[in-house]
N, C-alpha and C positions, 0 to 999 in steps of 0.2 A: 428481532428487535432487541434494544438493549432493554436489564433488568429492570423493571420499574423499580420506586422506592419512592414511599411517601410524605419521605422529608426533605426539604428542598435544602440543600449547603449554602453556606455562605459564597463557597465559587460559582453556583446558579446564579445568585441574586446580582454579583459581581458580575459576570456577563450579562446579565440581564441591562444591567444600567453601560454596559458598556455599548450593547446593540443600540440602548439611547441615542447616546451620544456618536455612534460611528454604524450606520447598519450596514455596510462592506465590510466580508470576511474575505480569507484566504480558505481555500481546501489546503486542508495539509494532505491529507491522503485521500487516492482513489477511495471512490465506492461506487457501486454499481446496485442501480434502482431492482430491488426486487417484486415493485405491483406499481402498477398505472400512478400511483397516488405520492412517488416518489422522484425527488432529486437524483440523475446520477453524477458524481461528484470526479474532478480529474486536477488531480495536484497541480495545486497555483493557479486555479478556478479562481475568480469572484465571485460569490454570493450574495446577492442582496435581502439582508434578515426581512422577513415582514413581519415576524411575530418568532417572540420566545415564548409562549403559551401550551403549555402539556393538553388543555382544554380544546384549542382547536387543531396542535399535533394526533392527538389521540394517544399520545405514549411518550411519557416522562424522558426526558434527555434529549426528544426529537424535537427540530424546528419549523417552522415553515418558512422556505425563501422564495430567491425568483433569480431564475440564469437565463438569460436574453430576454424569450415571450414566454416562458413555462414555470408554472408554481409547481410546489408541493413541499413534500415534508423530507427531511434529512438529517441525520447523526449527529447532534451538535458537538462531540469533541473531535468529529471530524474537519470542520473548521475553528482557525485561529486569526484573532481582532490584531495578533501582532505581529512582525518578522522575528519568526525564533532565531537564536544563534546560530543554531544547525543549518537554516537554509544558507549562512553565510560562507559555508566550505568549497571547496571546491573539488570536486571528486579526477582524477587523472582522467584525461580526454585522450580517445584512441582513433584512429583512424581506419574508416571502413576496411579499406585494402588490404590492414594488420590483420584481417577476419578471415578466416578460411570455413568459409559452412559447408555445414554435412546436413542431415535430415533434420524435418521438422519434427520434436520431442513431445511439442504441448500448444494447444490455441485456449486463448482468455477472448476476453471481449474487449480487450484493446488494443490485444496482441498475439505475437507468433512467436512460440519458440525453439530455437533451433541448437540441436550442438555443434560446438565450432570448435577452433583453433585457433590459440592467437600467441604467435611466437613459439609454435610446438608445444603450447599446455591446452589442454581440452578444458571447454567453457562451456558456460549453455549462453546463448543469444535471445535475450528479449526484445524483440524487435516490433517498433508499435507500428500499427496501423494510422497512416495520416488522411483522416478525413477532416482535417479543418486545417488552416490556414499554417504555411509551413511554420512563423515567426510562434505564433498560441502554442503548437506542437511542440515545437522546441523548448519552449520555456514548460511545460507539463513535464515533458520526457527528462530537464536540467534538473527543475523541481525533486522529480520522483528517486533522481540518482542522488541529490543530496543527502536526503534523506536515507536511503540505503548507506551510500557512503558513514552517517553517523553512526551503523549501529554494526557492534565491535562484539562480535561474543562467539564460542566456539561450537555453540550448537545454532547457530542463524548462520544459514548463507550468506556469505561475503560476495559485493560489488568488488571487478578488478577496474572496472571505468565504462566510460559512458563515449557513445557515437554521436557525433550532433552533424554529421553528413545530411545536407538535405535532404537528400533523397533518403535516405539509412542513418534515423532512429533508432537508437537502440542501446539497452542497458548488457555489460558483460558482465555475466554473473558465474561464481565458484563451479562448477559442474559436479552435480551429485551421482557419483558412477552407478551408486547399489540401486537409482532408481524409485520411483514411487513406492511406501514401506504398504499400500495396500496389496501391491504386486507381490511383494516378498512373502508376505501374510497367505497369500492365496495359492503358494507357490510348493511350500513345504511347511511341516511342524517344527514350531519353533518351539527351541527350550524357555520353560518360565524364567529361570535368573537371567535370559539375556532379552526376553520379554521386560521386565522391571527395568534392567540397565537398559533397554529403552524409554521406555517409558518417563524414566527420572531425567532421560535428557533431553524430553519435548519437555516435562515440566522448566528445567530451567531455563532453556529456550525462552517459552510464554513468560515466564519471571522477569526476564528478561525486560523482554519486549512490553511489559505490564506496570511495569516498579521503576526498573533499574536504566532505561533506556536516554537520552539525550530528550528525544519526546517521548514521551507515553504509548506505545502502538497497542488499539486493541484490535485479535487477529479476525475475529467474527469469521471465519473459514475453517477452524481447526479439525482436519479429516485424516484417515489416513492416507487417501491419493495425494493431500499436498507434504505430506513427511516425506524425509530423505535419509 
């Protein structure tokens, strides 16, 4: 869950009155329902707010909506009442065929991923799973690449482009050679100064992504299996 805090902000109140008057949101970013009692959310969702209420959320920042037949409660700065700028980019569009896949690297809950080749540089392949309808998919998977595409930093994976192949979905992402950092960790002793000089570049990383970003991203995953 996110931190509680028992002062509500003036941008609370301001969403508040904005669910008023418009209660369709947009998911800006995935999230994935971690107990029965939760929304699982997929960039460029609609949301239908039913309530901004901490009282019948259970937990300060969460909302209760409704996506098709199913209620429950979800992240509210994971939804947005506007069209950010950011969705307005357009990230480079590749063609499946330019893809050469090798082994599956990693599986998520929306996705597979694979390392590839694309024009002799080594990538990783996020390649989503389409269980709904190709047009919904497409715009989830366009969504999710913009959004990568806006964020520009030298310690966050960089998007080289996106596949909008019907059949092959799929985001091409920087490929991280050294690997999972829990693997490295597990692997040999590491010296403390390049422990810190790690350390201070997930910090800026997260800084990043927390302060400094086009949107706001909060990582709610920060482990050592997902470092690179």
């Amino acid at each position: 869950m996110l931190i509680r805090s028992g002062i509500e902000s003036s941008s609370q109140r301001d969403q508040q009155d904005w669910v008023a008057m418009s209660p369709l949101w947009t998911a800006r970013y995935d999230y994935q329902a971690q107990g029965d009692d939760e929304l699982s959310l997929r960039v460029g969702q609609i949301v239908y707010v039913l309530s901004t209420d901490s009282s019948i959320s259970g937990d300060e920042g969460w909302w209760t909506g409704k996506i098709g037949d199913r209620v429950g409660i979800f992240p509210s700065n994971f939804v947005t009442n506007e069209d950010p700028a950011v969705l307005k980019v357009q990230p480079v569009e590749i063609q499946f065929h330019e893809l050469e896949l090798k082994e599956v690297i990693g599986v998520g809950g929306f996705s597979k991923v694979h390392r590839a080749y694309l024009n002799g540089e080594e990538v990783a392949v996020k390649a989503s799973r389409q269980e709904e309808e190709f047009e919904v998919a497409r715009q989830n998977v366009l969504q999710e690449a913009k959004l990568f595409w806006s964020l520009k930093h030298p310690n966050i994976v960089s998007l080289k482009g996106v596949c909008l192949d019907p059949k092959n979905l799929c985001l091409v992402m920087e490929f991280a050679r050294g690997g999972s950092l829990n693997k490295i960790l597990a692997g040999r002793k590491i010296p403390p100064n390049v422990l810190v000089d790690w350390a201070i570049q997930i910090a800026r990383g997260m800084k990043y992504l927390h302060c400094e970003a086009p949107i706001s991203v909060i990582h709610r995953d920060l482990k050592s299996s997902n470092g690179k």
